[in-house]
C-alpha positions in Angstrom: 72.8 119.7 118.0 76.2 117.8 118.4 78.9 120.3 116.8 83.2 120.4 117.3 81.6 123.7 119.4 80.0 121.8 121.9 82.8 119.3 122.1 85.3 122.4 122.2 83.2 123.5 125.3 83.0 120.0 127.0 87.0 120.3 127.1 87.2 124.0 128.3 84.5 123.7 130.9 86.0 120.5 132.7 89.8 121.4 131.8 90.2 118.2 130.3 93.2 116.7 128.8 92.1 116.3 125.0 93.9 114.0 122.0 90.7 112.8 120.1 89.2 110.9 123.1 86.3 112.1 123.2 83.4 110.4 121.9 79.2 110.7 122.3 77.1 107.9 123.0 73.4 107.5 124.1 71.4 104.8 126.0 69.6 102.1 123.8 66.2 103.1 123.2 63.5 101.4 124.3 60.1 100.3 123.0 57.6 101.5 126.2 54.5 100.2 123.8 52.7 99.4 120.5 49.8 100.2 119.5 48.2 97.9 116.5 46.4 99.8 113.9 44.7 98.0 111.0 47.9 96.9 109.1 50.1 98.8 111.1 51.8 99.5 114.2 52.4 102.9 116.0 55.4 102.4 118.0 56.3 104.5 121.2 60.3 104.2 122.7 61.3 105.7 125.6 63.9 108.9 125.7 67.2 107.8 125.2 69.8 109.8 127.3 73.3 111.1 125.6 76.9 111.5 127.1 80.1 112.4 126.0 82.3 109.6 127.0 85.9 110.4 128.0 88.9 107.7 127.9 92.2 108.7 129.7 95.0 106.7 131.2 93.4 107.0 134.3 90.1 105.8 133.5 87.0 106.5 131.9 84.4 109.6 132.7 80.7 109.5 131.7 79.3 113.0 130.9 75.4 113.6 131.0 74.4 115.4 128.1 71.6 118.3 128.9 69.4 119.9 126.4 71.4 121.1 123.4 74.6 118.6 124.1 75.5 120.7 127.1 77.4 118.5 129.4 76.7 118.0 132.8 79.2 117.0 135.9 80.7 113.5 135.5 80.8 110.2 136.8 84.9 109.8 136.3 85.5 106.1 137.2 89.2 104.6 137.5 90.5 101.8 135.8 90.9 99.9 139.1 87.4 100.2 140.3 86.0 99.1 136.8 85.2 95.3 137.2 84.0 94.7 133.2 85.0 96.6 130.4 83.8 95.2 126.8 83.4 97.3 123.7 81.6 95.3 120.8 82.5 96.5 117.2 79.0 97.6 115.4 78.6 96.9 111.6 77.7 100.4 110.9 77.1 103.7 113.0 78.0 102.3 116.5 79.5 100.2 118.7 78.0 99.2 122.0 79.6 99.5 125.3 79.5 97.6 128.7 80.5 98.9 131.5 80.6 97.3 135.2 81.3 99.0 138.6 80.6 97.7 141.9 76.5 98.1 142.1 76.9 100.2 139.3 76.4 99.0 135.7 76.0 101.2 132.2 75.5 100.5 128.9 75.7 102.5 126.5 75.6 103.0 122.1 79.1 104.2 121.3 78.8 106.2 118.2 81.4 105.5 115.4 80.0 108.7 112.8 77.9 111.5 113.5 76.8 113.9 110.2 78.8 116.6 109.8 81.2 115.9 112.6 84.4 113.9 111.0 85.9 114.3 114.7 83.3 111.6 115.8 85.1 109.4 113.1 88.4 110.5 114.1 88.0 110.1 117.6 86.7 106.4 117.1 90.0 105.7 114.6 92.2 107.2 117.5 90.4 105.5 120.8 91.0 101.9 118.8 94.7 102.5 117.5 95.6 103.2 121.3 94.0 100.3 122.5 91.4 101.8 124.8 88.6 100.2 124.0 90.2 97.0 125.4 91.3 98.0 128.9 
């Protein structure tokens, strides 16, 4: 479960910098099938992956999340080598992001709340007053 513990250890763990910018996010899930039956439809969607996504001056660094939001070594991509950067403002719990590098291209359900976690929201309100979101 995504706690201000397992953000605390994120920071610790991968001496990172930290003022509120921080933020989780998870791939889109998928539909893999549907099953009609009688007047309804059973609905299977692939496993959607999480990260911690970490904005700096530098650049931006993707954390894969393991098992219980433990985070795993990053993709840390500079500002330079990123060729698209595009944020899009959700109506409600997230925001989606687009991210383009070389070969490489990720995108990726920015969360703007999680329950019980106001730093989720606070992290979001920081990351946009800064401008980051629109390197």
């Amino acid at each position: 479960m995504l706690t201000n513990e397992k953000l605390r250890d994120l920071v610790v763990k991968f001496d990172l910098p930290y003022n509120h910018n921080i933020v989780p996010g998870h791939t889109k899930a998928k539909i893999s099938w549907i099953l009609p039956v009688g007047t309804v439809n059973i609905t299977a969607f692939e496993q959607a992956e999480s990260f911690f996504v970490y904005f700096a001056e530098e650049g931006i660094g993707i954390f894969p999340v393991e098992g219980d939001w433990n985070a795993s070594d990053p993709l840390m991509l500079d500002w330079d080598e990123i060729q698209e950067f595009e944020m899009k403002e959700g109506f409600f719990a997230e925001n989606e992001m687009h991210l383009k590098s070389g070969d490489f291209e990720l995108r990726l359900k920015i969360s703007k709340r999680v329950v019980n976690n106001p730093w989720v929201k606070e992290n979001n309100i920081f990351l946009e007053s800064v401008n980051y979101y629109c390197k």
